[in-house]
N, C-alpha and C positions, 0 to 999 in steps of 0.2 A: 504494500500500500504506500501511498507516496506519502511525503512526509509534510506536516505541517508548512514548515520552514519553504519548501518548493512553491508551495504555493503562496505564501505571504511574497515569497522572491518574486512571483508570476504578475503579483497584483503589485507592485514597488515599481516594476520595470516599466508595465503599463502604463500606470497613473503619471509618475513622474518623468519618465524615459521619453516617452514617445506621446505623451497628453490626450490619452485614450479618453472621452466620458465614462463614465462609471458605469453606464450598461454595457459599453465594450468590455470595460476592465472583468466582470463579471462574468461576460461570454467566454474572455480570452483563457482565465481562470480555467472556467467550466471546459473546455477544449483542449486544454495540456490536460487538467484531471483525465479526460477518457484517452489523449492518445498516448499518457504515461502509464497504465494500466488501472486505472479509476471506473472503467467501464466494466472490469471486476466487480467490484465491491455493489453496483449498479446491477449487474446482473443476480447478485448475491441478493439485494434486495426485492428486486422482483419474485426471484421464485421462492423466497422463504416468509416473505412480509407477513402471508395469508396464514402461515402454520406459527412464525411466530406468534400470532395476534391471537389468534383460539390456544394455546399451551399460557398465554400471558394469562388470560380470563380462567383458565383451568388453577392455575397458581393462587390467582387474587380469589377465587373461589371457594377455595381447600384453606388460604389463609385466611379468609372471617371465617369460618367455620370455626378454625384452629382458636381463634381469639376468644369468638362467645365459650365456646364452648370449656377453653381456658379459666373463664370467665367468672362462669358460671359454677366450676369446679365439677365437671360433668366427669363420668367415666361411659367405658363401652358397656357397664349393665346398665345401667341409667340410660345410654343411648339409646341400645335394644330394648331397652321397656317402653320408649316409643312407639319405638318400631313394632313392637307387639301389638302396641295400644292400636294403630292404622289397620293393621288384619290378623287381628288375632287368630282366625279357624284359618286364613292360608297356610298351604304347607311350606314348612320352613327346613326340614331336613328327610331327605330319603335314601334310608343304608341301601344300596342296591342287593349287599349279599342275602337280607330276608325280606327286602321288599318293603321294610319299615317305614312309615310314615309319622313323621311328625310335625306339627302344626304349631305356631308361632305360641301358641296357648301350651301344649304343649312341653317343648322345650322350656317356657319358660316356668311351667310347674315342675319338673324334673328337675331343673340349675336352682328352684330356689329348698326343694327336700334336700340334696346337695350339701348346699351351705347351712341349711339349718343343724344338720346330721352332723358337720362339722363342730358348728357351734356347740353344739352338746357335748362334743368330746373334748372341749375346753380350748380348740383352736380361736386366736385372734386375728386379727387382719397386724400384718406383718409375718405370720406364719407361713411356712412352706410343704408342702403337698406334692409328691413326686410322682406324676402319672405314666406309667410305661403300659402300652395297650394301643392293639393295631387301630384302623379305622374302624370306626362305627359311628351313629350317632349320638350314644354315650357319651364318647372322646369329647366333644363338642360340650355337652349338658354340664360335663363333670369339673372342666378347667371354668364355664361361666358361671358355675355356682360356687368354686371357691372366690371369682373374682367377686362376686354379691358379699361376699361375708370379709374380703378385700385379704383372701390369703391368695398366694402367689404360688403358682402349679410351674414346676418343674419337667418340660416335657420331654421324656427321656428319647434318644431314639433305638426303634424296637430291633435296629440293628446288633447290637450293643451286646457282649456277654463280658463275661468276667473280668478284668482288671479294668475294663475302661468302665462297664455298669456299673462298677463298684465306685468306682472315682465319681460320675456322678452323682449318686447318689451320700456321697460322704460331703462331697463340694456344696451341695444346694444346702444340705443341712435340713432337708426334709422331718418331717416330724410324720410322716405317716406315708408309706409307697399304696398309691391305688394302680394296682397291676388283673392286667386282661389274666383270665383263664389260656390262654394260648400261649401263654409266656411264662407260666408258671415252672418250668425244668428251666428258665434261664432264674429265674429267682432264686430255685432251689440252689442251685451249682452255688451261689455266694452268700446263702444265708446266714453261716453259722461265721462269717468274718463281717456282716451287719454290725450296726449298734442296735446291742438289746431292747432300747427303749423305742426302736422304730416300729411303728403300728403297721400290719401289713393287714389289704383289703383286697379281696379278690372278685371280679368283675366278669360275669361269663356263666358257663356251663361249673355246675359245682360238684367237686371231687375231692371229698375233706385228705383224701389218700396221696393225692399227688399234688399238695400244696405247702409249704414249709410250716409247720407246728405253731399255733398260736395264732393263725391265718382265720381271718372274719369274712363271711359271703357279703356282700354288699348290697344285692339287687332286695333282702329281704327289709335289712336295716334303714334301703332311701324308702320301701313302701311305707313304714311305721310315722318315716319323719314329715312333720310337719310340711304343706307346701305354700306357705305363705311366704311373702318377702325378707329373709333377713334381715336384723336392723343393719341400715348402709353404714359401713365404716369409714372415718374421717379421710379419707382419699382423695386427690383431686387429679386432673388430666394426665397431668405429666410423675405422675407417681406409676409404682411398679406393676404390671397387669401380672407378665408368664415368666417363663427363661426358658432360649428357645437353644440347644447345643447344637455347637457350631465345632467342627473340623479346623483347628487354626494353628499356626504358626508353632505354637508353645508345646504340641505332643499330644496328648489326651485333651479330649473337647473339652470346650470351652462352654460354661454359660451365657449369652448374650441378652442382657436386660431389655425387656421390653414393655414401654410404660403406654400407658391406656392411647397417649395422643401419637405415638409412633406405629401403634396397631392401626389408628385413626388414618394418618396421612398414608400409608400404605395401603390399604384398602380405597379411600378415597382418589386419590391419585391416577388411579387404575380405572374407578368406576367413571369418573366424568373426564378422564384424557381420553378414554378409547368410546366415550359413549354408549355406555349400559345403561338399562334401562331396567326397573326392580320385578317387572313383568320377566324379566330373562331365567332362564333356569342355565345354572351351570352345573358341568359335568365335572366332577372331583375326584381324580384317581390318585391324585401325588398323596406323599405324608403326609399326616397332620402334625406332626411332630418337627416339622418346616413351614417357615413364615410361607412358602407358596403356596402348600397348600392351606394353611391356617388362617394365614390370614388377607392375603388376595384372595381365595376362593370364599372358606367360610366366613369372611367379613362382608361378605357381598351380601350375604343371608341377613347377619347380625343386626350392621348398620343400614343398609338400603332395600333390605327386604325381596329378595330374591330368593329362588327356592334352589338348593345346592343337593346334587345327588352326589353321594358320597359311597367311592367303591372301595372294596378292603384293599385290594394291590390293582397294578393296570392290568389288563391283557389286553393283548394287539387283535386277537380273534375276536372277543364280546365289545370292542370298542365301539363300535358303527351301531350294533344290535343294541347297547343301552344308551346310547343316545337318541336311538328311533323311540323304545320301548319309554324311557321317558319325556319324549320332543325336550329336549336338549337345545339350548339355543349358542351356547358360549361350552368348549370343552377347554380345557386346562393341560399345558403338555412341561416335558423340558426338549431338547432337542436330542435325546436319544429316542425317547420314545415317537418323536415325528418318523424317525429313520424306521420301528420298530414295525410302525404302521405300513410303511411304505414298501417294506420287506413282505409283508403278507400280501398271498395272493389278492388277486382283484375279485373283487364279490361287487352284485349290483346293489348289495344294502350300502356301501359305502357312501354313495351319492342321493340316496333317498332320506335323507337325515334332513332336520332343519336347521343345524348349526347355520351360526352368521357370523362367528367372528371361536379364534385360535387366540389364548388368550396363555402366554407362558414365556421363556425365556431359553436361548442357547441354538435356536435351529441354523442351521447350516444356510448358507449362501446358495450352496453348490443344489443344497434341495428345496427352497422356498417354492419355487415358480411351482414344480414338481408337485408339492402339495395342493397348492392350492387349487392345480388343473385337477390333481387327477381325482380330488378328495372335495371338489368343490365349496370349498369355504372361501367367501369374497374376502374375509378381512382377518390377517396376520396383524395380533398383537402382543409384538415384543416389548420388552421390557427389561432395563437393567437395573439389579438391587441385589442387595444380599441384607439380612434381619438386620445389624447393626449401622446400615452405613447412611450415610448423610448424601450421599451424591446418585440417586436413583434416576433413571431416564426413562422415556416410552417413544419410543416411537410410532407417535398416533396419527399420521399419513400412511402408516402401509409404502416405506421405503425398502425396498427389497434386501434384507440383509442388514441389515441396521438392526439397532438393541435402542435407539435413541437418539436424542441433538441433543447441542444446547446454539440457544439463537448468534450468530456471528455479528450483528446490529448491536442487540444491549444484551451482551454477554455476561454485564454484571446483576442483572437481576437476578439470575440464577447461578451462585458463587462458585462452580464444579471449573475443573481444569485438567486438562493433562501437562502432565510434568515431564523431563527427559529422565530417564533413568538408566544408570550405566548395565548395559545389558548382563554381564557377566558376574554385578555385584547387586545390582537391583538399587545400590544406592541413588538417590535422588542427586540431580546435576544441578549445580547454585552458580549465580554467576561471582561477580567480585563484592556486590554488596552481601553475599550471604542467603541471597532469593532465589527461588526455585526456578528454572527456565521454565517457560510456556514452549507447547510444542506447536508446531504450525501445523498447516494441511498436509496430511500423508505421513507425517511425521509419528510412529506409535511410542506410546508412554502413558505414565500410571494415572490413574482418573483419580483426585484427590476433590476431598469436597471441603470448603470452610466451615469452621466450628464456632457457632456461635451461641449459646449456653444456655442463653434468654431465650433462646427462640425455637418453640416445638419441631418448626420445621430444620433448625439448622442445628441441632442439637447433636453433642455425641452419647450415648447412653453408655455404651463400654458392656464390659463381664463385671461376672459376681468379684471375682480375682481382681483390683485394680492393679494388681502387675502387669496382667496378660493386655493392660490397654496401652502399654508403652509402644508396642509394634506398629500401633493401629494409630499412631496419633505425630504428625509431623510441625515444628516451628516454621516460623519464618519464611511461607509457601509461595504465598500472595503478596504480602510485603511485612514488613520489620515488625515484630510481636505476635503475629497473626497465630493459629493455629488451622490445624487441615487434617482431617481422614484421611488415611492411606487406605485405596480400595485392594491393593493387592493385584489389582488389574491391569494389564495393557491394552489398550484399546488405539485405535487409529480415527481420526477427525478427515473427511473432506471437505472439499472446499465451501460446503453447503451447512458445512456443521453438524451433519450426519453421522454420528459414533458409529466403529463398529468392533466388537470381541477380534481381540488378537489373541491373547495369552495370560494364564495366571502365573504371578508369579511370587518369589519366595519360595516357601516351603509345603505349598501345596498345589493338588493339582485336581482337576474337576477327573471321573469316571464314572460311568453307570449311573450320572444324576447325585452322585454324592463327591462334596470335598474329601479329598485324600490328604490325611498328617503324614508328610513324608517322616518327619519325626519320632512319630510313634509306630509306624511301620519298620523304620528302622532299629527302634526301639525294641521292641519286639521278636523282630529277625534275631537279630544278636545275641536276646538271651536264649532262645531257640539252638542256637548256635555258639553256645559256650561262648556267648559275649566277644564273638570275630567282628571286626571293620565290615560295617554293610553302610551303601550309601542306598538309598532309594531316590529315583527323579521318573518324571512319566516323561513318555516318547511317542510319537504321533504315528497312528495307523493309519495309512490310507481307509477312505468311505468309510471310517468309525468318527463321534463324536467325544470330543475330551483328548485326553491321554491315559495310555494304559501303563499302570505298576510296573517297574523296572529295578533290579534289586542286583548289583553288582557288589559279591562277595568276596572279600581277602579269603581264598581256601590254598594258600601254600601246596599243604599237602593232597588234597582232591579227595577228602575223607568224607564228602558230603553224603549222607544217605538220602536220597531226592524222595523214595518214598514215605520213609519217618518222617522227615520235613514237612512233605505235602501234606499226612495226618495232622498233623500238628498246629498245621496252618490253620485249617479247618475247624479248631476248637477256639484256635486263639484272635484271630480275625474276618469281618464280614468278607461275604463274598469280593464287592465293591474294592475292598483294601489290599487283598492276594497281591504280591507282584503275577502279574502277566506272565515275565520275561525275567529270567535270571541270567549272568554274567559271574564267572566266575574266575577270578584272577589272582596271581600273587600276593599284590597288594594296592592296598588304597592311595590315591596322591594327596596329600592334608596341604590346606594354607600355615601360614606363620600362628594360628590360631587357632589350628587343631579342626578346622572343619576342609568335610571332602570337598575337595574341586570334584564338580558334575558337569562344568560346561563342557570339557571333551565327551564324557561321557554319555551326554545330550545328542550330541550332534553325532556320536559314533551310531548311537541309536542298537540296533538288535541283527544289524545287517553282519550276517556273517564272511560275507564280501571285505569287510571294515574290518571285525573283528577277531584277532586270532585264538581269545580264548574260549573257552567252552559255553556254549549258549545252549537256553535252556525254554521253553515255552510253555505254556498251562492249556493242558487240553483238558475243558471244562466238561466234559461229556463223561472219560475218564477218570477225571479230578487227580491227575498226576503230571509230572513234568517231562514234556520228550526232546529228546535231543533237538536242535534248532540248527538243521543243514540249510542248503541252499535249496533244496526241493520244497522243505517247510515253510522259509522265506517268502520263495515266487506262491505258494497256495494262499499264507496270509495276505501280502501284498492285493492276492485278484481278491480276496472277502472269502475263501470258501474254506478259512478255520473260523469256529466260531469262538469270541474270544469272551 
């Protein structure tokens, strides 16, 4: 862009140079501006003015909202008790797996026996409630009736078995675990290294035989309890709602605080950027134990009153079929499961469906157009976010492959930024005053949002841990004192202001829809492994979304037993977490600071072409690891291992 200075020069020369009037002087101005590349910025305004102008009204929208309702000292049960109050007999949750219906009246008789049942047992608001339990519409009743009595549910994920379940459950400081009957042999495995005083309640099909001693059925206990209102606890907007665990930098999950007005703008943001309407029914396959599903999906219910089908896991097969079966208007994806879909043969129910709008985050470039032809949904709604972070975007035009903008006109209304980050160390690039570079068009780097305190929408909430928010929190971004969110993201900006997903970075890495703790998988590896050097990093598969586990081990001696190992794995980490690919070498190459160099190891990838030591692959059919020749290689590369 041209520089101030250019053009005050343009208009000096003019005026006093050659004795232009000042309608020339203006014109002449205006005619370097476009033939020194100012007809950029010109064309920049044309085609974005229209989307800036509607995302600006979305903003100012969601921010009086944000303010009464600040205001007012409101929460999301008090929200939802609105919301009840406008159609109470509409339905407001439908478990697909039994076909359960529940109606705004409903739910909200269920969430308030909940909290009364709590109260009884001498729970207060500041109390914690650890719910580990698949989908249902329980899951949903169970976290909004501690929030009515203002205790804070802990929502484990149902991934999770032993040393990392245990870590949660000791972190939250829970006072009582309300755990599904389906999950009951992962409670049992860690019972007896519990704290005694933790109250467990079991949710489901009841089997006093296969549930850990001491264990109370619950479904008899909430018919007994009262269904009146709980008295409301002194709580206001920006106070504590859930804790949603998060895969991050530090090893074992993380807690991420999430207070009533951050459940609020996330929900919100989604509903009136992509234009929802409360008539819409969404389709809910993801966790609930993730802000995507929990609270983009069932917030939609909560706060705008929509009715949300709620399925226990995805299938790629019943997709189409319970969307028909309950006219579906909005389904819920991540970008693996777009691919999942696309993998299944072609059936004519796919097109007979009434979705209107793809409502999720992560789909490929390479398959958008793909979807939307062959699976007839006009409108792809992407969107970038993670539970904690301050810099979220939507891309609410339907820009093919974008996660989001932010306006390139008045960039500072909404504070986000990419930063340069040194590719090799992820550290952020400062110039000489100590300031973070901005990156231009085309240029990719980390998406950092500014921290402003007071302000619901610009807030950082952090974990239970305030250690673990040292990674997440950068000085001096924007300019001198300032503070910024580090999203952990690399993203690329064009010239239109159009974001789009590059790369995670640090020490995790996206697969199967879940964060990967290279940390903790390393962690893990090694005492597996009589405590050997393992570095873990993910490596990119051709026509796969994310990166798959990658686990190069110091084995000197080549003593590894691959199939002890693989059992092993199996008890001690999710599927999601497994390295992929193993790599098995002498030894590790460490910095001056004792952590692995992975950039070669990145870029050498799995390619046995590259690499001369012994590689290893996960054949998931098997559940064991086979040698990784060049035959294996070309089969991954075309897609016909399945990983």
């Amino acid at each position: 862009m041209l520089s101030k200075v250019s053009l005050v020069g343009v208009a000096v020369i003019s005026k006093l140079v050659l004795h232009l009037p000042w309608t020339q002087v203006g014109l002449s101005v205006f005619c370097f501006y476009l033939a020194f590349g100012g007809w950029r910025f010109i064309r920049i305004i044309w085609k974005t003015l229209g989307r800036d102008i509607f995302a600006g009204t979305v903003l100012l929208k969601v921010k009086h909202k944000v303010r009464k309702y600040l205001r007012e000292r409101q929460t999301v049960p008090t929200i939802f008790a609105s919301t009840m109050k406008r159609h109470p007999d509409k339905t407001a949750l439908i478990f697909e797996g039994t076909d359960t219906h529940w109606t705004f009246r409903q739910l909200d008789a269920y969430s308030s026996a909940v909290g009364n049942l709590l109260q009884a047992r001498g729970l207060v608001s500041g109390d914690v409630v650890a719910l580990f339990m698949e989908n249902r519409n329980e899951f949903v009743g169970l976290w909004l009736g501690m929030a009515k009595l203002g205790v804070e549910a802990a929502l484990i994920n149902t991934n999770l078995r032993r040393d990392a379940l245990r870590h949660c459950l000791t972190t939250s400081q829970a006072r009582i675990l309300i755990f599904g009957s389906e999950l009951s042999s992962a409670v049992c495995e860690i019972h007896s290294t519990l704290d005694p005083s933790l109250s467990l309640l079991c949710s489901g099909d009841w089997d006093p035989n296969s549930v850990p001693v001491g264990t109370e059925h619950l479904e008899p206990l909430l018919e007994k309890s009262p269904k009146n209102l709980p008295s409301r606890p002194d709580k206001g907007f920006t106070d504590k709602l859930f804790y949603i665990y998060t895969s991050g930098t530090t090893g074992m999950p993380k807690a991420a605080i999430v207070v009533h007005s951050r459940y609020y703008r996330m929900a919100a943001l989604v509903y009136y950027g992509f234009r929802m309407r409360s008539s819409d029914i969404v389709y809910d396959c993801l966790p609930l134990y993730h802000s995507a599903g929990n609270i983009v999906g069932v917030g939609q219910c909560l706060l705008h009153g929509m009715t949300v089908v709620i399925r226990k896991k995805f299938s790629a097969s019943r997709f189409w079929d319970d969307c028909i079966k309950y006219n579906c208007t909005i389904v819920q994806y991540i970008g693996e499961l777009c691919r999942y879909l696309l993998n299944q043969p072609p059936r004519e129910v796919e097109t007979q469906h009434s979705v209107r709008m793809a409502l999720g985050n992560g789909l490929r470039q390479s398959i958008w157009t793909e979807f939307i032809n062959r699976f007839h949904v006009p409108q792809i709604a992407e969107f970038y976010g993670a539970t904690e972070c301050n810099c979220s975007v939507g891309n609410f035009d339907s820009q093919v492959g974008a996660c989001g903008f932010n306006s390139r006109i008045i960039s500072f209304v909404y504070p986000i930024r990419l930063v340069r980050v040194n590719e090799d160390t992820m550290e952020l690039i400062r110039d000489n005053n100590g300031i973070c570079l901005p990156c231009g068009p085309g240029e990719p780097g980390q998406l950092v949002g500014r921290i402003v305190q007071h302000d619901p929408l610009r807030r950082f909430d952090g974990y239970i841990n305030p250690g673990a928010n040292n990674k997440k929190i950068a000085y001096n971004v924007f300019k001198k004192g300032d503070m910024a969110y580090l999203s952990g993201d690399v993203l690329v900006m064009d010239e239109l202001g159009y974001l789009y997903f590059r790369d995670r970075t640090g020490d995790t890495f996206r697969w199967k829809g879940e964060n990967v703790s290279t940390t903790e998988v390393e962690g893990t590896l090694s005492r597996l492994l009589n405590m050997v050097d393992v570095a873990v990093y993910g490596v990119e598969v051709p026509g796969v979304e994310g990166r798959a586990g990658m686990a190069a081990i110091a084995d000197p001696k080549g003593g590894c037993d691959l199939a002890e190992f693989s059992k092993a794995l199996e008890k001690e980490l999710p599927l999601y977490a497994r390295p992929i690919f193993l790599r098995f070498l002498p030894q590790l190459h460490k910095t001056g600071t004792y952590k692995f160099q992975k950039t070669e190891l990145r870029k050498e990838g799995f390619n046995p072409a590259l690499v001369q030591d012994p590689l290893f692959y996960l054949d998931t059919r098997l559940c064991r690891y086979l040698p990784l020749d060049s035959k294996a290689y070309v089969r991954i590369q075309a897609g016909e291992e399945k990983l």
